[in-house]
BASEFI-854980 format. One record per residue (C-alpha): residue in one letter; x, z, y; residue number from 1; chain. Coordinates in steps of 0.05 Angstrom, whole numbers, plus 5000, padded with zeros to 4 digits. Each point is the difference from the previous one (the first is absolute). Layout:
% BASEFI-854980
  residuo     X     Z     Y  num  cadena
        a     X     Z     Y  NUM       A
...
END
This chain:
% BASEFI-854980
  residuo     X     Z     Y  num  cadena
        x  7621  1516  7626    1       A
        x  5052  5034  4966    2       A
        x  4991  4963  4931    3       A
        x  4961  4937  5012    4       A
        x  4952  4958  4936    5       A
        x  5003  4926  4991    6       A
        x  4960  4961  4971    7       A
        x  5030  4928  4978    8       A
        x  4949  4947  4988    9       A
        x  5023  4946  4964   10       A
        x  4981  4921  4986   11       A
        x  5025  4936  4971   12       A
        x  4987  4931  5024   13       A
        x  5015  4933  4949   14       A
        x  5007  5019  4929   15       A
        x  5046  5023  4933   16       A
        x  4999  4933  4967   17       A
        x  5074  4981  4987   18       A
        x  4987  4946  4954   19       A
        x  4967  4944  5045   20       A
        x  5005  5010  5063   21       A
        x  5009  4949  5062   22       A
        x  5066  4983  5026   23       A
        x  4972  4947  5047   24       A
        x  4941  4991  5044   25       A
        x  4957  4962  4961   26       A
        x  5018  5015  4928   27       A
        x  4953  5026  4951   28       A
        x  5010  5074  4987   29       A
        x  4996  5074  5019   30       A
        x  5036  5036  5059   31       A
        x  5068  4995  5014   32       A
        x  5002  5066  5022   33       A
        x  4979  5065  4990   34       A
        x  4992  5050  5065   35       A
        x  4975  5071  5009   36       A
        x  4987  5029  5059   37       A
        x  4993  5078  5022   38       A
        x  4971  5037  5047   39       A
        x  5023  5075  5024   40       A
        x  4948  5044  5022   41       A
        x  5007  5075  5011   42       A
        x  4952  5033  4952   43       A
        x  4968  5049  5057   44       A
        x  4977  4931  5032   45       A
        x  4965  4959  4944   46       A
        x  4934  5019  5022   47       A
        x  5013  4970  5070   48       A
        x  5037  4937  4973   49       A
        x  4934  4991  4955   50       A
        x  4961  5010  5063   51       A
        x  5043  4945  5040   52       A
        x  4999  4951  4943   53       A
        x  4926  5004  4994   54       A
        x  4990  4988  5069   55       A
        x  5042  4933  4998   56       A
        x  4962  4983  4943   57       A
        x  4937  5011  5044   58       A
        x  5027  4961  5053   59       A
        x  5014  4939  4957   60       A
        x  4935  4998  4968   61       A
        x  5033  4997  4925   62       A
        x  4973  5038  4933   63       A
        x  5078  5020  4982   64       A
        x  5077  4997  5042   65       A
        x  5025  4944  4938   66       A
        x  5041  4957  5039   67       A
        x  4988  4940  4952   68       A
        x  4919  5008  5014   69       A
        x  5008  4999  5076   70       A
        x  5017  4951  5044   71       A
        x  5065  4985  5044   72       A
        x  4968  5024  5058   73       A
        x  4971  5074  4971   74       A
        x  5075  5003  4959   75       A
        x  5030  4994  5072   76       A
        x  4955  5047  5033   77       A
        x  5014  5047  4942   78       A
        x  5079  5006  5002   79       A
        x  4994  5001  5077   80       A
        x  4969  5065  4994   81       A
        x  5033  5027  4940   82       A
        x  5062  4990  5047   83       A
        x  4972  5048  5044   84       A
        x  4990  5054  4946   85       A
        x  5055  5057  4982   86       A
        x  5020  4957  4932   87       A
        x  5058  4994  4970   88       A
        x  5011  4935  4959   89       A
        x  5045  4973  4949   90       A
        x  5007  4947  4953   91       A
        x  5040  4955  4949   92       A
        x  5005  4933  4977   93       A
        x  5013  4963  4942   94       A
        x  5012  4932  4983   95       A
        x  4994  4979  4932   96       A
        x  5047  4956  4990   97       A
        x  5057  5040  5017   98       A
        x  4985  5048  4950   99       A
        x  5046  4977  4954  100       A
        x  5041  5038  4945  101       A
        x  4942  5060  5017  102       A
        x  4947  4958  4959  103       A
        x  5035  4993  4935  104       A
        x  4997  5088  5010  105       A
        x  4926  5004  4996  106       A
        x  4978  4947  4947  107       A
        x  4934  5019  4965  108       A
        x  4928  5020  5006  109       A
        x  5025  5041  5061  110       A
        x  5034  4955  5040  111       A
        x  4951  4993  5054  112       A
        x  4993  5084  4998  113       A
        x  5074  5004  5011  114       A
        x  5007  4952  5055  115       A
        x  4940  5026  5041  116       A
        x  5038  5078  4986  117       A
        x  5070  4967  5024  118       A
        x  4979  4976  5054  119       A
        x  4956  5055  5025  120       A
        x  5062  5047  4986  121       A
        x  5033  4960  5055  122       A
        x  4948  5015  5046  123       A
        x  4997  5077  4984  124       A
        x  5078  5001  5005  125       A
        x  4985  4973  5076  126       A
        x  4955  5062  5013  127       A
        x  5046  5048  4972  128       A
        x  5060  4988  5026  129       A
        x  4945  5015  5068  130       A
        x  4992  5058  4967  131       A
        x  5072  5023  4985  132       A
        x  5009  4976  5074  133       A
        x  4959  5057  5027  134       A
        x  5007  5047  4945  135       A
        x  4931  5002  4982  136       A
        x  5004  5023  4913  137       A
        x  4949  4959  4951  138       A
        x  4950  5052  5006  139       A
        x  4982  4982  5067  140       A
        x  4975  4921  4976  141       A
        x  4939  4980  4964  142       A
        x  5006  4922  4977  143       A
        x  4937  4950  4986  144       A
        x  5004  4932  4969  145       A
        x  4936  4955  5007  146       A
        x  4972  5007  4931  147       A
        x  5011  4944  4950  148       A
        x  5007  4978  4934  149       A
        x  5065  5046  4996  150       A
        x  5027  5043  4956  151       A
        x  5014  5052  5056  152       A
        x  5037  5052  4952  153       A
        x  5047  4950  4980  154       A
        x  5025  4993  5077  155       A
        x  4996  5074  4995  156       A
        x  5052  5008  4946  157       A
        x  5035  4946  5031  158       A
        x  5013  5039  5064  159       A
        x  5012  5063  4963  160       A
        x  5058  4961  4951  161       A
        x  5033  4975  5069  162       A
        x  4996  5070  5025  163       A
        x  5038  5024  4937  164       A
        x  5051  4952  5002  165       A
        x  5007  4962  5070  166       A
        x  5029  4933  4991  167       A
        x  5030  4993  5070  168       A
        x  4998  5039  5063  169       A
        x  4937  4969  5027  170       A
        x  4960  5026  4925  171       A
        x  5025  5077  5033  172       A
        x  4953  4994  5053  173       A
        x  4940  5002  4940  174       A
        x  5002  5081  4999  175       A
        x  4962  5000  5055  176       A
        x  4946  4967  4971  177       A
        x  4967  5043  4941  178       A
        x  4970  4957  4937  179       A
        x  4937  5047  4994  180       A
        x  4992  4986  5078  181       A
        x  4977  4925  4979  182       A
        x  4923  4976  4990  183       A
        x  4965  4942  5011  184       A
        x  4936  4987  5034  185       A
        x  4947  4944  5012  186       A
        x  4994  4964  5071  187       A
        x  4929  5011  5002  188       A
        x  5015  5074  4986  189       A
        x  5052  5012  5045  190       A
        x  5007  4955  5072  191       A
        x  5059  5030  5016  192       A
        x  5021  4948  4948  193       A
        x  4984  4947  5043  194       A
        x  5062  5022  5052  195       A
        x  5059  4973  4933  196       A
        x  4951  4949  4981  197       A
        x  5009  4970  5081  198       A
        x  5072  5022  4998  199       A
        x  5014  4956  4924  200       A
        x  4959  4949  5023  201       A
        x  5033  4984  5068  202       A
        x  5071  5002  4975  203       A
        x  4976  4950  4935  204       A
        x  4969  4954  5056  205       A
        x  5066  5003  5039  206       A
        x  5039  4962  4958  207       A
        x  4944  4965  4953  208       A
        x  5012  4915  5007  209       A
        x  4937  4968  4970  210       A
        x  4976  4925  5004  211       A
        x  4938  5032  5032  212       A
        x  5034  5046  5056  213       A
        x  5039  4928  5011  214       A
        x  5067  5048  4980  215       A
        x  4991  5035  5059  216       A
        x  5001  5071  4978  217       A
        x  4938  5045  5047  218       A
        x  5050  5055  5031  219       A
        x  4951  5026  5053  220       A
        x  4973  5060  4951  221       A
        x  5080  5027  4993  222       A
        x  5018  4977  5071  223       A
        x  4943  5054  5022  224       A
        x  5023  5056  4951  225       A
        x  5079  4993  5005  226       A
        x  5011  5066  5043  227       A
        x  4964  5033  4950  228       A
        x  5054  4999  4937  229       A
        x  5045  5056  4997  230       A
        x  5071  4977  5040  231       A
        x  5061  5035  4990  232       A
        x  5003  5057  5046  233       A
        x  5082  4976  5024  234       A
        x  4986  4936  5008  235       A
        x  4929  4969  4997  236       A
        x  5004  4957  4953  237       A
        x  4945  4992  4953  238       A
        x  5033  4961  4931  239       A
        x  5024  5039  4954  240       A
        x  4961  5062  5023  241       A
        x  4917  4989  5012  242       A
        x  5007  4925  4979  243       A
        x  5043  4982  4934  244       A
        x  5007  4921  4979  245       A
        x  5022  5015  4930  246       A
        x  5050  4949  4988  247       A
        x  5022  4991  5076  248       A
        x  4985  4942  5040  249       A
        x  5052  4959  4974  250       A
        x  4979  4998  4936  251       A
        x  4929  5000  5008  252       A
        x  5011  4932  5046  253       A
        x  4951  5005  5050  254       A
        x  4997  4949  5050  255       A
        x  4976  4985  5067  256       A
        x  4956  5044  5022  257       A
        x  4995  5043  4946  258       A
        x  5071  5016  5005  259       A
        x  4997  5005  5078  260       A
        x  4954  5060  5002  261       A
        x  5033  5030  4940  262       A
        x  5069  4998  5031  263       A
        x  4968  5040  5058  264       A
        x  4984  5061  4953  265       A
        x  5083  5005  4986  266       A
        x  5017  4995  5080  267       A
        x  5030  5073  5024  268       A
        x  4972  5037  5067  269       A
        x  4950  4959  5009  270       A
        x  4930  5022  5047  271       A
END
């Protein structure tokens, strides 16, 4: 296909609150970190993707592919076989408490807006630098948020200001991805949806410590769909390219086994 159509689904797992959050297992509070997930599908195939997803949906006997409505088992059985599907995947995570100076920038009624758009600028930074990779122009790629209370044309002219005025090399990689290319759709609308809700869900639950996972974070969901993320083509590694901890591992602290199957994503040539 001489000029290929993508279609990037896209998903976040925890939430935008950056006023109380959690920064231990056990504390009262909201999320400590805010993930999206995506999902690459080429646009001549989302009619056999729908087709695939229905049938796992069959197969586990559920009314909708929401990985916080179906149990460990079904969410297993679920990545397994999106691991066998021609996905791309990438992601990002934040932390919130290494947010730091950026908070004091987007004081106001819009605060939450503006964190949600950073960080899901991130993530469309990851797919197009894939893009600028293989050449592909933002023409060829369609994007679709899950459908909240968002104020989608303010991430619009978000992504358009960046593409004005780049604020560092990675920002460049934002002219493939066109502003007017962005909607957003409902789950029960749309299952392919359900492929960045998996892919946000299993990296949140990778390095989640709760008092009622007994700080053990559940890694089998990411463990399943790790070949999936985009690698770079020279070297394999998956950080920095289809995976993106915002802050860096360092700064973000993880721990134990958190940190052990996030250092994995930065390892070069690997299978």
């Amino acid at each position: 296909m001489a000029n290929p159509h993508f279609t990037l689904f896209v998903d976040e797992s925890g939430d935008q609150d950056l006023e109380r959050y959690r920064t231990e297992p056990g504390e009262f509070g909201s999320d400590p970190y805010l993930v999206f997930g995506a999902a690459l599908v080429p646009t001549s195939s989302l009619e056999d993707f729908r087709g695939e997803l229905q049938e796992i949906l069959k197969t586990i006997e559920s009314r909708a592919l929401h990985c916080t409505d179906i149990s460990h088992l079904k969410r297993a059985y679920f990545a397994r076989k999106v691991a066998g599907m021609q996905v791309l995947l990438f992601g990002v995570v934040s932390k919130k408490d290494t947010v730091g100076e950026y908070q004091k920038k987007i004081e106001g009624d819009n605060k939450r807006q503006d964190y949600y758009n950073k960080c899901a600028v991130y993530l469309l930074e990851r797919v197009g630098h894939f893009m600028s990779i293989h050449n592909y122009s933002s023409e060829q790629l369609s994007v679709v948020f899950e459908k909240k209370n968002h104020n989608y044309q303010r991430l619009r002219n978000f992504v358009r200001t960046i593409r004005k005025t780049p604020y560092d090399s990675r920002a460049r990689f934002l002219e493939r991805v066109d502003p007017l290319s962005i909607r957003a759709e409902g789950k029960k609308d749309e299952i392919l949806l359900s492929l960045a809700d998996l892919t946000a869900f299993s990296i949140y639950q990778s390095i989640t410590e709760t008092n009622s996972n007994f700080r053990l974070p559940e890694q089998r969901y990411l463990r399943e769909l790790k070949d999936k993320f985009w690698k770079d083509p020279e070297n394999g590694q998956v950080a920095e390219h289809g995976l993106k901890y915002i802050t860096g591992l360092e700064k973000m602290r993880l721990q134990g086994d958190a940190l052990k199957l996030a250092q994995k994503f930065y390892r070069k040539n690997t299978d």
